[in-house]
N, C-alpha and C positions, 0 to 999 in steps of 0.2 A: 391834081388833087393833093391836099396836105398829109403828109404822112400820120397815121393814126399814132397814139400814146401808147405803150404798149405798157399792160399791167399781167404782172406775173399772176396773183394771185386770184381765186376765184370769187366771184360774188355773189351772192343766197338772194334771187329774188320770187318772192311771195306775193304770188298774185291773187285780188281782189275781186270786188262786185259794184256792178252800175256805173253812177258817173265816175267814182275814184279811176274804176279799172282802164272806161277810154282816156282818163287823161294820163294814165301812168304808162300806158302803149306808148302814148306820145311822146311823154320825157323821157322814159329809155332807150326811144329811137332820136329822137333829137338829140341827147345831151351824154348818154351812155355808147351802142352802140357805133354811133356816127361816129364818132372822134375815138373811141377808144379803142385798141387789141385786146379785149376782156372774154372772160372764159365765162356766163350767165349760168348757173346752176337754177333754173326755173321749175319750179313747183306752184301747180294750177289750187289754191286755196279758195275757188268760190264756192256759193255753198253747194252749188248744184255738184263741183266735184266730190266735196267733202260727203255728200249724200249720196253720190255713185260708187264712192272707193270704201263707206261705210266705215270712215273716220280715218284712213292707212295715209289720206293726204296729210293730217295733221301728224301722224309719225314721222312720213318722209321729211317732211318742213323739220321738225327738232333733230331728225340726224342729219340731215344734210348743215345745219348750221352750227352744230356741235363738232362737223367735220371740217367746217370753212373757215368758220369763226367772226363772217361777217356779215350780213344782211340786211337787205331793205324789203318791208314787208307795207303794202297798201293796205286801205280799209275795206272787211270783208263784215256782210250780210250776216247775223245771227237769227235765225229763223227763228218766228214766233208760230205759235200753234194752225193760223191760218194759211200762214206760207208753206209751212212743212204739208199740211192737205195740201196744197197746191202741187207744188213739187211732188210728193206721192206719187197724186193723180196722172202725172206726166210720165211716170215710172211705175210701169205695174207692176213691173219684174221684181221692185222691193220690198222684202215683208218688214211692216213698220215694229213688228214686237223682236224681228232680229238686231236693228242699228244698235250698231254702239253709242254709247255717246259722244264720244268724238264724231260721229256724222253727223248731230243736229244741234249741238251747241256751239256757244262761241271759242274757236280755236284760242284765244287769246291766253286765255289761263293755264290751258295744258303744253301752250310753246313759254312761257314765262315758267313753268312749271320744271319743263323738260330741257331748257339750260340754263335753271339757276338763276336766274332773271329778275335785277326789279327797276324799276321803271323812273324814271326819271327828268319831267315835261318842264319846259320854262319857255319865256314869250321870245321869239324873234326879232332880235333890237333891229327892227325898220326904224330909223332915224325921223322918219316926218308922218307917224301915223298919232294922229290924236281925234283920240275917240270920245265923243259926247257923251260926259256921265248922265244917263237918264235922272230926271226929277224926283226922287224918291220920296223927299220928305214931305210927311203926311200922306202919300201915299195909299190907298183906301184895298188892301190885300190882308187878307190874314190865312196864316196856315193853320191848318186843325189834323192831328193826329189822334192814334190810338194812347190812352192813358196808360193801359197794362198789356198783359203780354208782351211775344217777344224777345225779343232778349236784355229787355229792360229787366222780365221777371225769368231770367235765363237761371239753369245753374250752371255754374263755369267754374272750375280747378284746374289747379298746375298736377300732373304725373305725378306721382312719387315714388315711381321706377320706369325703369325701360319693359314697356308690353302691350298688349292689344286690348285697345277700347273695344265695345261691341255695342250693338245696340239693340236690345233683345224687344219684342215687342209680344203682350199675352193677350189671347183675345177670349174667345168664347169658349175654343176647346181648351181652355187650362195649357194649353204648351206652348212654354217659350220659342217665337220664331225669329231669327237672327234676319233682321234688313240690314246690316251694314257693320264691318269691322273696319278696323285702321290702324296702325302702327302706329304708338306714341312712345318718346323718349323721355325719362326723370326731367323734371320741367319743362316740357310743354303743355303749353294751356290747351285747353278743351270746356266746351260748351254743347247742353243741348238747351234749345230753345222749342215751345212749340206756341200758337196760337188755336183762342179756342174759335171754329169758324162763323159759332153762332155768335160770338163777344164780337167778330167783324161783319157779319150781316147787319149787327144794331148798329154800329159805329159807320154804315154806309148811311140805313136808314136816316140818321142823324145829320150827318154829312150834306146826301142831299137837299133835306127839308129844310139845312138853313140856309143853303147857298140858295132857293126857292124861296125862302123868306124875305132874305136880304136881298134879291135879286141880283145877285153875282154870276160873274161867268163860271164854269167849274173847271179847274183840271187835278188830274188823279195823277200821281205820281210813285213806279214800283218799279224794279226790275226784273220783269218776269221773262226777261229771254236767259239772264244766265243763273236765277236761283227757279226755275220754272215750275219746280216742286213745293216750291216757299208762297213766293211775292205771287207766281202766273196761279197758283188757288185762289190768293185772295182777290186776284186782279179780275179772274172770271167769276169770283162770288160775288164781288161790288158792281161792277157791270151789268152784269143779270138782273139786279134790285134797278141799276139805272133806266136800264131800256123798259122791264117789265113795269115800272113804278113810278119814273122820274121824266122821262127822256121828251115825252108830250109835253107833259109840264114844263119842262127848261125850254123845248123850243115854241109855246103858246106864249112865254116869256119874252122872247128873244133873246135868250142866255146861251153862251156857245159851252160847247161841252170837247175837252181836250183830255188822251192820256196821249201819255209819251214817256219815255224810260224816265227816270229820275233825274242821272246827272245831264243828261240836255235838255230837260224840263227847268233842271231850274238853271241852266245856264239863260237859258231865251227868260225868264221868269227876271231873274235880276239884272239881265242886260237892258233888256227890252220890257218894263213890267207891263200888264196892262190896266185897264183904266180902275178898274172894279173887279174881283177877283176871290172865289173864294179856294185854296191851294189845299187837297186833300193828299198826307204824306203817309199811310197807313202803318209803315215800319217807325215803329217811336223814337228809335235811335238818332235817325235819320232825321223824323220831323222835330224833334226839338231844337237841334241842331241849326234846323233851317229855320224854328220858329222862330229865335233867338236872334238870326240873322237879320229878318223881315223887320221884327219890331226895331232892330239899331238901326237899320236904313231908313226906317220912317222918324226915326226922330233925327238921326244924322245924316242921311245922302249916304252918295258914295264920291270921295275927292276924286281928283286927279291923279292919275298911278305918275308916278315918278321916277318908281324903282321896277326892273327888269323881277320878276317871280318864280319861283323853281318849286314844284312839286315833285317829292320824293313819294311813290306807291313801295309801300314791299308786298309783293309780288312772288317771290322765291319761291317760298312755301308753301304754296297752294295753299295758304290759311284763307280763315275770315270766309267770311258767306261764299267766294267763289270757286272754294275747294270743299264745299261742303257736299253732304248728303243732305238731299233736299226732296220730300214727299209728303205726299196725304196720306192719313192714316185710312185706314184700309175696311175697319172696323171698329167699333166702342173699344176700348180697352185699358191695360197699361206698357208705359212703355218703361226700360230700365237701362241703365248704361253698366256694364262690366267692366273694369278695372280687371285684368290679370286673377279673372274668377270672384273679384273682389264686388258685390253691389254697391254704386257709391252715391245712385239716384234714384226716383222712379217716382212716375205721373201719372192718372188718368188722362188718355185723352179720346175723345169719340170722332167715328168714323167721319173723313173729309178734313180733318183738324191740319193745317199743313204741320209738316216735323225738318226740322235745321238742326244737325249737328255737326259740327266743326271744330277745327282745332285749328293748331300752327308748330313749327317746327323751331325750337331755340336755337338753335345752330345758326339753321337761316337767317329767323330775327339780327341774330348777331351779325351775322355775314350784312345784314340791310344795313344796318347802326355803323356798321366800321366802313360801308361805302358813300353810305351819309356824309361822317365826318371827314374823307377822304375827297368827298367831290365838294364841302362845302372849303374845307381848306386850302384846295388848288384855285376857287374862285372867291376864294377871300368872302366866304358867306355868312352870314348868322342863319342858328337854327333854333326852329320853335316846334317844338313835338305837340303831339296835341293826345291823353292819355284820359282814358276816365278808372281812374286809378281806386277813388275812394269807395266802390261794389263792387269791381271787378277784378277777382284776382289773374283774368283775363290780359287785363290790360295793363296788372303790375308786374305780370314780366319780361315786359318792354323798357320798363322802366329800372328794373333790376340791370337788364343785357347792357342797359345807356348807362349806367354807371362802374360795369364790369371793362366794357370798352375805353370806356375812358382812364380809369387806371392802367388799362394794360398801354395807351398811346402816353400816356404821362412815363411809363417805365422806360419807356421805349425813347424817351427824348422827342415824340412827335405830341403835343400838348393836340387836347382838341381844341375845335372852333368852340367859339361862343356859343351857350345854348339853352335854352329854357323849357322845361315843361309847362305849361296848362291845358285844360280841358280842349277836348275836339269845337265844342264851339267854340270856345274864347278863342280855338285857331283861328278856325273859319273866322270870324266877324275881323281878325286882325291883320290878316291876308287881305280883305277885304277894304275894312275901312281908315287902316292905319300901317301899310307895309313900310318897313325900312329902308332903309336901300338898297342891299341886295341881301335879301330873306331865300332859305330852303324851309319847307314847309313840310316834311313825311307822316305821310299818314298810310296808314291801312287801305287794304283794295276798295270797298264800296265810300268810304272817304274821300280817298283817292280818286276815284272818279269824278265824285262829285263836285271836291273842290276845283279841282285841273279844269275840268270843265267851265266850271267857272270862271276860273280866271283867265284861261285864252278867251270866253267873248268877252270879257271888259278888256283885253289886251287887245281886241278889236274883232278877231273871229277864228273860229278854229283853224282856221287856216295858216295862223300868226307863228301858232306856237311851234317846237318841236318836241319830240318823245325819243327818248335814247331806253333801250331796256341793256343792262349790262348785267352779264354775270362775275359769280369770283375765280373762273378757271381765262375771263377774258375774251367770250361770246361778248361780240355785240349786236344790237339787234334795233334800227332808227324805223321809226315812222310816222305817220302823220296821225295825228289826235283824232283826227275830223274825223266822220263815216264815209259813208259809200257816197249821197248827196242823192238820195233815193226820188224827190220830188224833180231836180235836175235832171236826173235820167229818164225819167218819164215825158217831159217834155220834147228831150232828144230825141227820144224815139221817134213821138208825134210829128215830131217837126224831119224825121227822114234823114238825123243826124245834124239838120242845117242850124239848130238852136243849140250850141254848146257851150253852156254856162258854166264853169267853176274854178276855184281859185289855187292853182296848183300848187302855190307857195309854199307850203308845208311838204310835199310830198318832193320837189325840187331841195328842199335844204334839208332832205332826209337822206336823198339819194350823196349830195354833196359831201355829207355827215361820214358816209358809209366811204366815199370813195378816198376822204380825207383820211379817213381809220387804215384802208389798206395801205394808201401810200407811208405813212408812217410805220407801219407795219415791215414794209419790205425798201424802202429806205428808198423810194423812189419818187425823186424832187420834179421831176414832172408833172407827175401826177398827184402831188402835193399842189404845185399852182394850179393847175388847172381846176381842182375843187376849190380852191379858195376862192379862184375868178367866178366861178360858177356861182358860189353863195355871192360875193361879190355884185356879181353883175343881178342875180334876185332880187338882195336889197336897192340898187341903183335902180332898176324898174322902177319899183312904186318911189322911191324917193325923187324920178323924175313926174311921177302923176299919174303913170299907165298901172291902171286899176282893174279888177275885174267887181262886176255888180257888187259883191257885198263889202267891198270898200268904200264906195262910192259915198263922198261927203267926210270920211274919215283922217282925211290928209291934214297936213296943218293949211296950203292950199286948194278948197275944195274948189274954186272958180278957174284952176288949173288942170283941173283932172281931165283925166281921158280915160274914160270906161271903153274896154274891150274885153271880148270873150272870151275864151278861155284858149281856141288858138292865137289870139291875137297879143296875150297875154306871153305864152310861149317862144310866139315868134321874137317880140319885144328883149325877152331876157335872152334870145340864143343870139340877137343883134348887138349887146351888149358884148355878150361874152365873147365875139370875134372881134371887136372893136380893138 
């Protein structure tokens, strides 16, 4: 037996849900364990644990990685309202009004949170994947969003001291009741946003009747597993008008009716369009955005990528919709935001109305901007910020932070990279239909997602890409884009394990990522090749043809492929790697 590699340092792994979790059993026992003397610092992250430990798994995960300094974390389950019943029901012993929220929401934001974290995804140069640009132009989809509310009709300001926001809410007995305070510092931006519920009852009404009209397919697109206060109101107010008012109708049609979270809505939406389609985006931000997108691909396609894409998320802060306070109002009322005693808002809104308030932290912001220009300058990158600067003073002190950095790297003798502002679309459609050669793209968390998303399935599929989250103390944190691959694990089951379908790819050059970080870390050129063989021999897989299903056809030769399953896929790169 060959003597194992022996690695001094420990390694933070964060374990998952469904099909991610069996295959990452397997490349840790394949390609980690097997061969290597490594010390596994393992923390069980599914949700079922996170709902047993009533959130304490998501603390252990940030100190354990704040203590190691390095990790690989799989794709874990964020429970929506029907799963959480579920789970419950399986758990009597749980009272649902004690969980914290770290037991039912998605860990992702609060481990990005809790070591400084922002995120950083770009495509996996596989040398022989070429992916058919679907037929866009002319194309017969259109998106229809909300015209107001929002946080189009938000109010948002910068601090103008270090103190505590509050969110005071007055209802019928005359006395202010405090839902939610937060620490803000002399510029940082803040926003409340709210929507009125009956303005999105009519705007579903609408919605449906004309996809009924026009005879389109429907899908709904929100994020209500991680704003579930916000987006999961409106997603069960539109729903309800569906089933209760529509849902005959579309299927006496034969119209299919789809939701699915936003940014893998519209990844499968613009990879994959389909034929006839009417695309409801209820958040206005979001569907403009997208609407903007839709109409350039119908008159222009989508080229040929040519150049490898990098998506910067900031993340750090807990800003932006995924560190938000996120609820329905409770009763008719008003709400008011407190400045350090000071009133500096205040709205009617009635009972049901969802309520979004958020901020972000400038320090962070900055700390994002100077790692921006630091990871686009080691890779020789252009950068395209994408800022909706001319309503939002929100969004202008992003743009303030990007010119403070910049002089202070100019003083400093480190010039930055090349770099442009425009608008979040003009990003999006330019990532999209005109990337450079190698482009960093940073946007915001629900941007962030959406575009990322996007651009690993035209980079061929989630699978493709990689995700590095890094902080400024030198946490790192790689994993794989994708999710859990929930319809795959359902079939696994049925099948008694014997149908195992999915595409490790991502989750292998995460582990690689992480093992290549330690050896450099502790100066151990072993363990340096050995990760690099490992990424290595991934790429050489599919570059010799061995594909798993959702490559299949995407090679530059497809009459060469050999499609295998997802241990056959395994076995493949662990044959290489010995070779």
């Amino acid at each position: 037996m060959s003597r194992k590699i022996n690695v001094a340092s420990p390694l933070v792994i964060l374990h998952g849900d469904e099909m991610a979790q069996v295959a990452f059993e397997r490349i840790l026992e394949t390609f980690v364990t097997a061969p290597l003397d490594i010390n596994l610092v393992e923390i069980d992250l599914t949700a079922e644990n996170r709902l047993a430990t009533n959130g304490q798994a998501v603390i252990d995960a940030i100190e354990a990685l704040n203590r190691h300094g390095v990790g690989v974390k799989n794709a874990g389950m964020t429970v929506n309202r029907e799963q959480l019943d579920a789970l419950l029901a399986e758990r009597p012993e749980l009272d649902r009004a004690s969980l914290h929220p770290l037991a039912t929401k998605s860990p992702n934001g609060a481990i990005r949170k809790g070591i400084g974290g922002n995120i950083t995804r770009e495509d996996i140069e596989f040398r022989n994947l070429r992916v058919e640009r679907p037929d866009w132009i002319g194309r017969d989809i259109e998106v229809d969003t909300m015209d107001d509310g929002g946080i189009k009709d938000s109010h948002n300001a910068l601090a103008d001291a270090t103190g505590m926001v509050k969110l005071l809410f007055v209802g019928e007995s005359g006395d202010p009741v405090e839902l939610h305070r937060r620490e803000v510092h002399k510029g940082d931006p803040w926003l409340l946003a709210t929507n009125d519920l009956e303005d999105v009852k009519a705007w579903a009404h609408r919605f449906f009747q004309r996809a009924i009209d026009e005879k389109r397919d429907i899908y709904l697109g929100l994020k209500d597993t991680v704003i579930a206060g916000y987006d999961g109101v409106m997603r069960a107010a539109i729903e309800d008008i569906f089933r209760a008012d529509y849902q005959a109708k579309a299927e006496e049609l034969g119209l299919e009716y789809h939701y699915e979270l936003i940014d893998a809505q519209a990844a499968r939406i613009v990879s994959n369009p389909p034929e006839r389609a009417l695309w409801g985006v209820p958040d206005n931000t979001s569907g403009r955005k997208l609407y903007k997108l839709v109409e350039q691909l119908k008159r222009h396609g989508i080229p040929d990528r040519k150049a490898q894409v990098s998506i910067s998320r900031m993340s750090a802060g807990g800003g932006d919709q995924y560190g938000s306070y996120n609820a329905p109002a409770e009763e008719d009322g008003i709400l008011k935001v407190v400045v350090d005693g000071e009133e500096k808002h205040a709205r009617h809104v009635k009972k049901g109305d969802p309520i979004l308030l958020m901020s972000n932290d400038r320090a962070a912001i900055k700390d994002w901007v100077l790692q921006v220009f630091r990871d686009a300058s080691r890779k020789d990158k252009e950068v395209y910020f994408g800022l909706k600067r001319e309503y939002m003073d929100y969004d202008e002190v992003f743009s303030d932070v990007i010119t403070e950095a910049r002089r202070e790297l100019a003083k400093a003798d480190t010039p930055p990279p090349s770099f442009m502002i425009m608008r979040p679309s003009r990003q999006l459609i330019k990532m999209i239909t005109d990337p450079p050669r190698n482009a960093l793209y940073p946007a915001q968390n629900l941007d962030g997602d959406i575009f990322s998303d996007i651009s690993a399935a035209l980079g061929g599929s989630l699978a493709t890409a990689s995700s590095i989250i890094e902080s400024k103390n030198g946490t790192m944190l790689f994993e794989a884009p994708h999710g859990t691959a929930h319809d795959l694990y359902l079939k696994y089951l049925e099948s008694d394990g014997k149908e195992a379908h999915f595409n490790s790819s991502a989750l292998i050059y995460a582990v690689g990522n992480a093992l290549e970080t330690l050896a450099e870390r502790e100066s151990n050129a072993e363990l340096g090749d050995y990760a690099t063989r490992l990424k290595t021999a991934l790429i050489d897989t599919i570059g010799d043809g061995i594909v798993t299903g959702d490559l299949k056809g995407k090679t530059t030769e497809p009459d060469k492929e050999a499609v295998v399953d997802m241990q056959g896929f395994l076995d493949a790169v662990a044959q290489r790697l010995t070779a």
